[in-house]
N, C-alpha and C positions, 0 to 999 in steps of 0.2 A: 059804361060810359053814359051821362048825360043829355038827353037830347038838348037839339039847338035848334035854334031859329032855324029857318030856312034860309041858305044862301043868298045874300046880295051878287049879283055878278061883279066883278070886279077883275084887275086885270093881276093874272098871278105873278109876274117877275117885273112888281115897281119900279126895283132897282134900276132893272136895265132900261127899261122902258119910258121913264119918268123924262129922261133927254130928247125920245122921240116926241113923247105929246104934247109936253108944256108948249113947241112953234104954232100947235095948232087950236087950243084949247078952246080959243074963243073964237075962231073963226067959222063966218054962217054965209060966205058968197059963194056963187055955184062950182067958183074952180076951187076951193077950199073943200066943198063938200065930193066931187070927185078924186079927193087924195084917196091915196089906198092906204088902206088901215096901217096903221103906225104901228101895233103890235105883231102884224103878221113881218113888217120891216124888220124890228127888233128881233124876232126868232127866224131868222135866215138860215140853217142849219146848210152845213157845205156839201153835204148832199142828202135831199129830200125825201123824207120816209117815201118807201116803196108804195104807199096807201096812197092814193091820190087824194083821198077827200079826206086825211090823216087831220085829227081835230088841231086846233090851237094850239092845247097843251102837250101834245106828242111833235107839233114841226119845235114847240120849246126847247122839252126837254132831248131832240134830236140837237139842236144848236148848243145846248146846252153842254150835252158830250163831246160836241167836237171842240169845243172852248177850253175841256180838261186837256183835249187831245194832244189840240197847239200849244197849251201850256204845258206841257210833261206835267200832265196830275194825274193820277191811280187814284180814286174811288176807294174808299175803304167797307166792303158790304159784309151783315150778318143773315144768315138765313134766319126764319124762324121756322118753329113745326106748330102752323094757326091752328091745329086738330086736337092741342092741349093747354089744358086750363093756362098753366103758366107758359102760354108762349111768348110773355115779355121779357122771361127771362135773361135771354143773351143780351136785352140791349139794357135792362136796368142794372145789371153788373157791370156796364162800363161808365155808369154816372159818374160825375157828369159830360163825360163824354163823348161823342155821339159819332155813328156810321154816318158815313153818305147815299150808304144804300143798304136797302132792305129787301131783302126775299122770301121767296113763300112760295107753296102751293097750289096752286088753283084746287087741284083736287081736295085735297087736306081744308082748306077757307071752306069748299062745299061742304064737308061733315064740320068745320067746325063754327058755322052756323047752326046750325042744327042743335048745338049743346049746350044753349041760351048759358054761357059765359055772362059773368056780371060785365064784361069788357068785349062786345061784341066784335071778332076780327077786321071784319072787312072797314066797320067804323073805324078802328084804331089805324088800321093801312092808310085811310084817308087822312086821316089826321096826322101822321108823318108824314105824307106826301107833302101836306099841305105846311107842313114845319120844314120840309127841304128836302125829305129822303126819298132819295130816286127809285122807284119800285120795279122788283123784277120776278117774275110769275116762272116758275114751273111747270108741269104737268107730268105726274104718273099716273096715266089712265091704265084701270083692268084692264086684261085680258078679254077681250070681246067676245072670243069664242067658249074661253071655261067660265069665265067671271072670277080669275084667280087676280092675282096681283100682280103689278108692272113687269117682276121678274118669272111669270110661270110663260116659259118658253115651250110649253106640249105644243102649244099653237104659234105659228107667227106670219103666216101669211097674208103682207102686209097690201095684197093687191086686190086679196078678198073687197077691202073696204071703196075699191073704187067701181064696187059693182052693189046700187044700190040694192038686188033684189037678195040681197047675201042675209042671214041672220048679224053677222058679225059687223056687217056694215050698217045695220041699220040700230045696232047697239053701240056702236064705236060712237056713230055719226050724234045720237041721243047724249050719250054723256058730251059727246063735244057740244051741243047745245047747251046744255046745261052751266058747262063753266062759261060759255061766252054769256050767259045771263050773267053771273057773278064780272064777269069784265063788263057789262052794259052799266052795270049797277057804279063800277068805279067812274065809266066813263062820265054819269051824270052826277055823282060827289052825291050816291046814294037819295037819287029825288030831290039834288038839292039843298040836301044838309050841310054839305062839305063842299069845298073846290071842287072839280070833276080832275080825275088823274090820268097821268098817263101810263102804261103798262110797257115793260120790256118784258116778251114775251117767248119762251123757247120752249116750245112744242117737241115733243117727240128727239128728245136732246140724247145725246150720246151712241146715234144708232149706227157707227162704225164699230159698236163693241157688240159682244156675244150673250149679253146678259138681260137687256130687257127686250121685253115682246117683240120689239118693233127692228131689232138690231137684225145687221146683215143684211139688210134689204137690196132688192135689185137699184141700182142709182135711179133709172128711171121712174119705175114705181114711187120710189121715195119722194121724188121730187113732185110726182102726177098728187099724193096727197097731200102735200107740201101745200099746191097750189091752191086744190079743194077747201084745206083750213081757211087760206086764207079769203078766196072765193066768200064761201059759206058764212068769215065773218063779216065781210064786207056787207053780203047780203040778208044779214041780219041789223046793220047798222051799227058794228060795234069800230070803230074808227079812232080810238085809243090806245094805240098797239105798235112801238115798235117789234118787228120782227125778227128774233133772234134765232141762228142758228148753232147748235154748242154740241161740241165733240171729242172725244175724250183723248186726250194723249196717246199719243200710238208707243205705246210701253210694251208693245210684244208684237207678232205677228198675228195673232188674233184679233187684235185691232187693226180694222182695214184701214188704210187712206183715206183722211176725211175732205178731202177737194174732191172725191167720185161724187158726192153727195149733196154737195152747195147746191141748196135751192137755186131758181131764177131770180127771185125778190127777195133781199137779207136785209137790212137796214143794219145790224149787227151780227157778230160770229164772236164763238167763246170755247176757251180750252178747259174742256173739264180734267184736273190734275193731281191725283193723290198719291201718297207717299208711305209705302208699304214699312211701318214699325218693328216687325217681328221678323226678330234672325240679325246675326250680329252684321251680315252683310248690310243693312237696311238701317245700321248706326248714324249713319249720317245724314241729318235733311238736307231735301233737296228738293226742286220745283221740276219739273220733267215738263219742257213745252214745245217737244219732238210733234211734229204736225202744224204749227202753228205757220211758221212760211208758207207752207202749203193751201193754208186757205186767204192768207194778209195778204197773197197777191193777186186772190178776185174779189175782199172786201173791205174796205177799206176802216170801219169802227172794227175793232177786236177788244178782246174782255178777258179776265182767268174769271169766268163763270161757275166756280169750284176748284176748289183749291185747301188742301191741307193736309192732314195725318191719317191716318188707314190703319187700325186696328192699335190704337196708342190708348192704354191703362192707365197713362201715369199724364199726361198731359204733356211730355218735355217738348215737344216739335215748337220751334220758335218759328212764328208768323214772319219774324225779321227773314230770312231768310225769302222771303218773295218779292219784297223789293229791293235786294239784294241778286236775285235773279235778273228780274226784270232792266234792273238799270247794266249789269255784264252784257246782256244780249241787245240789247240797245231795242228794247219795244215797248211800243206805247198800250200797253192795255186800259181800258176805260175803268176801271177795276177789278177787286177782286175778291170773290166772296168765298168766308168760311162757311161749312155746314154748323149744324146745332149737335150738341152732344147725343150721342143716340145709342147708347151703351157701354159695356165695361170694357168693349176690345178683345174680348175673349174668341172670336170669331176669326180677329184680324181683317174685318170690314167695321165694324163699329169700333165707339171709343171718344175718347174726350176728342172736340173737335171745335167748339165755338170759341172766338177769339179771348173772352175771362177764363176759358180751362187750359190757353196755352201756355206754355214759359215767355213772361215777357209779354204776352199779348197785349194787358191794358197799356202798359208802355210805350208797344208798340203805335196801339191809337193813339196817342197822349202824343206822342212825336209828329203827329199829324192833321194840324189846326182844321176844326172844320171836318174831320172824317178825309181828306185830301192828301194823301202823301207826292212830295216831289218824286219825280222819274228820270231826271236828269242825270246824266253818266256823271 
């Protein structure tokens, strides 16, 4: 990517704002100059990020989702994986038409800075942001104790970290430093280069299931670091963060109940939901969003935060089938994102999984102006 000028400030959503400023534009008398800002009027979101000092472009794009919410709109998101060279791929295969939302890794943005790309990531995130696409961050943090990977469960004692004189908390607590530098960086549009973004953010997601470090946690504990994250970013200045909570479809009894779990502060909640390919029982898709009441009636934004096929070779799982879910069960999800393709499926956890490797998927987006699909029954 190009460098650029340094940012002019300016106000990001013209559109809607351009009705509020022009009454005031030119006025210079002292009850003029006590109006309250016109832009914070225009992003009123119907209920106000959990952050209290939540920057400009976070109470936006909060307003901003509840506007899809009231309108029955679904989001249509891709992840990417920013840790490799071509991770434009999902979304240049749909030219030209475009997600409403983009995902990523905090972790993964960390090494893939590091691999001076001709297309530096976190530049490129910002400048979708700054094209319209609503951004949503990840995190699979190692293993603190082995320094294995998100899934090495030898260790998982998720209370250690709330004592700082721990080895594993003071490694946890380091890497968690680290990615909120890379969210500081978004929050100020990279020093300046780009609009400053805002972050949908879900930390430590999926931990009613058995699989990653952090899974099965005591509810309290959970929620005690819960609170620290967000503690710790505030106290870093990073204020560009909705906070999401996202938990995986309760598809068996190993997946505990994920309302034990709900933070105190959520600005959003999300179903993570995949759909097992292998074995003729598993011929049919389907969206599985068992859990979902359970947490819709302590939070009021909800998401399918992950969503798609589980161990599929061949690509057939049709994307159509999730707004198809969505509008039978009669819920408003803010949207809903595929993962990136992550192998042949041989495993039956990987396999084609980005919306160009599904049956029907460009279509799918193509039927949905804008990355927007209706949700209307």
């Amino acid at each position: 990517m190009s460098m650029r000028r340094p940012w002019a400030p300016r106000v990001l959503v013209a559109g809607l704002l351009a009705a509020v400023l022009s009454p005031v534009a030119g006025a210079a008398t002292p009850a003029a100059a006590a109006t309250p800002d016109p832009r914070l009027l225009a992003c009123s979101p119907v209920v106000a990020p959990v952050d209290p000092q939540a920057t400009l472009e976070t109470r936006c794009l909060a307003a901003r989702l509840d506007g899809w919410r009231s309108t029955r709109r679904m989001g249509i998101g891709q992840q990417l994986n920013v840790s490799n060279a071509a991770y434009l791929d999902p979304l240049t295969r749909l030219a030209p038409d475009e997600v409403a939302v983009v995902g990523f890794d905090v972790g993964e943005l960390a090494d893939g800075e590091t691999y001076a790309f001709t297309d530096p990531p976190l530049q490129r995130l910002l400048q979708l942001a700054e094209d319209g696409a609503v951004l949503t961050a990840s995190w699979h943090g190692p293993n603190p104790h082995t320094a294995g990977s998100s899934f090495d469960r030898t260790w998982h004692d998720l209370g250690a970290l709330l004592d700082p004189t721990t080895p594993e908390a003071q490694a946890f607590w380091a890497d968690y430093d680290r990615m909120l530098g890379l969210l500081t960086r978004l929050q100020s549009g990279d020093g300046g280069l780009f609009p400053p973004a805002a972050v949908v953010f879900r930390p430590l997601h999926e931990a009613n299931g058995d699989w990653f470090w952090w899974g099965h946690p005591k509810p309290a504990t959970y929620r005690a670091v819960w609170a620290l994250m967000q503690q710790r970013a505030a106290d870093a200045g990073v204020h560009n963060l909705l906070w999401s909570y996202a938990f995986a479809a309760r598809a068996g009894s190993w997946i505990q109940h994920p309302g034990r779990l709900v933070p105190a502060h959520v600005d959003v909640a999300g179903i993570d939901t995949y759909d097992p390919e292998r074995g003729t029982r598993n011929a049919a898709d389907r969206v599985d969003l068992t859990g979902w009441e359970d947490v819709a009636s302590r939070v009021r934004r909800m998401a399918v935060t992950e969503v798609g096929p589980q161990g599929s070779a061949d690509g057939t799982w049709r994307p159509a089938r999730i707004t198809r879910t969505v509008r039978e069960a009669r819920v408003r999800p803010l949207w809903s994102m595929l993962w990136f393709d992550d192998g042949t499926g041989a495993d039956g956890i990987s396999g084609r999984k980005q919306i160009s490797s599904l049956r029907g998927g460009r279509a799918w987006l193509h039927g949905c102006p804008g990355g927007l699909c209706s949700i209307r029954p």
